[in-house]
N, C-alpha and C positions, 0 to 999 in steps of 0.2 A: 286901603293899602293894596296895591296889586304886587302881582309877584310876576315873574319871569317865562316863561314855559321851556323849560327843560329839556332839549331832544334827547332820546337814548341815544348813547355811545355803542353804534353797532357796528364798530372796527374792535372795540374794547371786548364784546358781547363773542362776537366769531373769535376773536385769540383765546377769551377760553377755552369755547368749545375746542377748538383744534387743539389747545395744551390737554387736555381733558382726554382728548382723542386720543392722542401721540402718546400718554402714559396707561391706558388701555383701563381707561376709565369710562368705558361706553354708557354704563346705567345715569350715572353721573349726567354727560351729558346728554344722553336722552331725557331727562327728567328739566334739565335747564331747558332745554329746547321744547317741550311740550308745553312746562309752566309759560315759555313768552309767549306761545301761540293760545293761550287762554285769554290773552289778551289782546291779541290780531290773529284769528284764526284763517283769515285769508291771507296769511303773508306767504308767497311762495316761495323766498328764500329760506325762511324757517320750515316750510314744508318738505324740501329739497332737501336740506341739512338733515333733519329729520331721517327722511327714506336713505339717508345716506347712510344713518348712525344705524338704524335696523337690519339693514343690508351688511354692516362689518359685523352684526349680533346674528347674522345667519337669521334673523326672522324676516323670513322671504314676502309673507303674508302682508305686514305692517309695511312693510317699506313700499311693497306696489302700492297699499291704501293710499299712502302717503304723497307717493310720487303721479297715481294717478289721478289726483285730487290736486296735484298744481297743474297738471295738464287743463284740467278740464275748466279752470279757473283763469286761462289762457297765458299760461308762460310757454314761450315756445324757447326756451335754456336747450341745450343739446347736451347740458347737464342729467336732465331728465332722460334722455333715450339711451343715454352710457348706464346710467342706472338702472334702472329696468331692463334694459340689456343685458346684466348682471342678474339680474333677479329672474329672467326666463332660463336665463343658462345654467344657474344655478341650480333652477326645477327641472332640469333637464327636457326642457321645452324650444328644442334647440331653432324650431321653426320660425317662432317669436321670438327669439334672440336674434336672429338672424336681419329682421325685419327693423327692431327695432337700433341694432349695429349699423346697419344700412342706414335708416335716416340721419345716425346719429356724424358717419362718416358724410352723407349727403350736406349737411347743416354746415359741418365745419368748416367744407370748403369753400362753399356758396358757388355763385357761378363762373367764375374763373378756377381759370386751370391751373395758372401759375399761383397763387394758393401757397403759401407754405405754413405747414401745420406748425406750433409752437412744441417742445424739447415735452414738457407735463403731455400732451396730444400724445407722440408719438410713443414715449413710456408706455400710456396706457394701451393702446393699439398694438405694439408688440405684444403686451400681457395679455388682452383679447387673443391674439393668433397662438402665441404658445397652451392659453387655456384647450384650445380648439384643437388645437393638434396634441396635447394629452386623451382628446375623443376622439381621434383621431378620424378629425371632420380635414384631411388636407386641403381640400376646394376653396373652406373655407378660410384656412391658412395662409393659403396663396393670397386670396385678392387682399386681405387685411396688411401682408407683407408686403404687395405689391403698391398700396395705397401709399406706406410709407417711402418708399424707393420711387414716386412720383410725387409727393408733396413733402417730404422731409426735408428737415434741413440740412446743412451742411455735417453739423456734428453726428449723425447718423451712425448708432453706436455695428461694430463688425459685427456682434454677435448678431444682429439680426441677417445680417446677409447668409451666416452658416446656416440660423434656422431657417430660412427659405429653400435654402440649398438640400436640406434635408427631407422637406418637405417634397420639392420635387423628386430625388431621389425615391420617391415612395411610389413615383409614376413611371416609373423605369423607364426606357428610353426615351419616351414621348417628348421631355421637355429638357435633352442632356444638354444643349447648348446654352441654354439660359441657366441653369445650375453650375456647369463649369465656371459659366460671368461671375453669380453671385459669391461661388467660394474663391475665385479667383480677388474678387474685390477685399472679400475676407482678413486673404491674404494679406493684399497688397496696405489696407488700413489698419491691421494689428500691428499693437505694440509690445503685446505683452502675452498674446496667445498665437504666435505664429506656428511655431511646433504643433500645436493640437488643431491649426486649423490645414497645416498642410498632410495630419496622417488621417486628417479626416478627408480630402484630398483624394489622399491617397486610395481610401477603402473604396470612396465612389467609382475612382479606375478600376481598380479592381474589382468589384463586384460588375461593372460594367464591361470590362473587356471579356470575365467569364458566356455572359450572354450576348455577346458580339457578333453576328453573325458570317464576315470579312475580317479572312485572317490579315489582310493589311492593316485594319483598321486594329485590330486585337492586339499586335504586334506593337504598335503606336502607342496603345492605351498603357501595354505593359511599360514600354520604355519610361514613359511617363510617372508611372507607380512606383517604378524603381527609382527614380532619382528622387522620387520624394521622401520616399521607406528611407533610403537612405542620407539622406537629411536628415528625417527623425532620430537615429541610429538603432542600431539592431537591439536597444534594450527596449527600446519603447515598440519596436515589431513585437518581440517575444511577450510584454506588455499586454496588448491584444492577442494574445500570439496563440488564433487557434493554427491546426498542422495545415489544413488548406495556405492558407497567408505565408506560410516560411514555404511551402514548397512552389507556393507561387514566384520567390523570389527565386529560388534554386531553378525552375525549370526554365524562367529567362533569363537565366545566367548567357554572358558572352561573353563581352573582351573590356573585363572589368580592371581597373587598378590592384595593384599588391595589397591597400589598402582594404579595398573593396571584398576582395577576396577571404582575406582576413576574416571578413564581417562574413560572408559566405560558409567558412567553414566552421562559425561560431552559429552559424542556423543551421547549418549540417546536422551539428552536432545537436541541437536542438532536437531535429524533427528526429532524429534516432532516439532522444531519451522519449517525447511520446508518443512514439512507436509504441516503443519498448511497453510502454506504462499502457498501451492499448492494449496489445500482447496478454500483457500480463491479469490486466481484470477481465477480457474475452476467459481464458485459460482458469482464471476463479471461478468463475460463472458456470463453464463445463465441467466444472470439477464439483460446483455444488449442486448440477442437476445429476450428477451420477450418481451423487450417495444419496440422495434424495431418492432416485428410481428403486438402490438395493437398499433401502429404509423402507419402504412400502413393500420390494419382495420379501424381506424378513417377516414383517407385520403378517404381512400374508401367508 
């Protein structure tokens, strides 16, 4: 009597693991995935999965074993270099992340230019730049952001053009024309964060027309900051609202609307209460180093 031979069902096999994932059952599926590789301990999709599962457990150690054990077994996945990639940045080995980010963007694209990365790619490539610029590695923020703005697709979510935008903002003038593009794009593709992408906008002019060194050009910036400040409306100035920002609006005050003005003297009012409230803890402060002084001459 013969019998059949059975292929495992390894679509059946990955949906657990990934339900197993998804409800933050990691031991679980670590344990599935080791037991099948008792049985094909050369399989480098289960070795992959593996360093993947090690990697979401923070065991930095096991998931390189893992991952660098299907390298060496000759998977060349780009699966593998995002993971490890992960797992040097994680060691805070930012040199070898760096490198292995690099192939990993190298691989994806192959040799064409026109290349466009898939919606999962570019998810992940933001989360890489945002990680980076939490360490605020910007250099390499930039090119991971810029990857995406040359091989993304069309759905190409705004928020990442703000973080670019922010990004260079950290390079002061050096790179302001390319930063205005990206927030301007921002802008122009939000649906539902236009207000906070244009008083973000906003800050950049003003933080930048402060160190401007051409009052024409300072004068332009300001023009600019104000129609956007006031777009947002004067509660979301007061919002952020240190005294620099309301007095910036006051000192380029000119030949505003009734309107406009209104908003004016509702920041007026503003920068006098903190004053006032500056005043007021300066004056606490002087008052508790004096009795402080005649507490020690008594002592004495």
């Amino acid at each position: 009597m013969t019998t059949d031979f059975m292929e495992p069902d390894y679509d059946a096999f990955d949906s657990r693991i990934e339900d197993l994932c998804s409800e933050g059952k990691d031991n679980e599926a670590r344990d599935l995935v080791r037991k099948a590789l008792e049985t094909t301990p050369d399989d480098t999709d289960l070795l992959i999965r593996l360093g993947e599962i090690y990697l979401r457990m923070d065991n930095i150690l096991e998931a390189s074993k893992a991952l660098r054990r299907a390298r060496e077994l000759g998977d060349s996945d780009t699966e593998i270099d995002y993971l490890l990639g992960g797992c040097a940045f994680f060691s805070e080995d930012f040199c070898q992340a760096r490198k292995h980010y690099d192939n990993y963007l190298r691989n994806l694209v192959g040799p064409g230019e026109a290349y466009q990365i898939d919606k999962d790619d570019q998810r992940r490539i933001a989360e890489i730049g945002r990680d980076f610029y939490a360490s605020r590695k910007h250099i390499e923020v930039l090119k991971f952001f810029r990857f995406i703005f040359t091989h993304g697709p069309l759905w190409i979510e705004t928020a990442e053009y703000c973080w670019a935008a922010r990004c260079l903002h950290k390079f002061g003038e050096k790179f302001q024309e390319e930063k205005y593009s990206y927030i301007e794009q921002a802008i122009m593709y939000s649906t539902v964060s236009m207000v906070r992408y244009r008083l973000q906008y906003a800050i950049f002019l003003y933080d930048d027309s402060n160190k401007e060194k051409y009052p024409e050009k300072q004068q332009e910036m300001a023009d600019k900051a104000i129609v956007l400040f006031e777009f947002v409306g004067i509660e979301n100035i007061q919002g952020i609202g240190t005294l620099k920002k309301l007095k910036f609006l006051y000192r380029h005050y000119r030949d505003w609307n009734n309107r406009t003005r209104k908003k004016l003297r509702q920041c007026n009012r503003k920068i006098e209460v903190l004053e006032n409230r500056k005043v007021k803890s300066k004056s606490r402060k002087a008052t508790f180093k004096k009795k402080s002084k005649k507490d020690r001459r008594r002592k004495n």
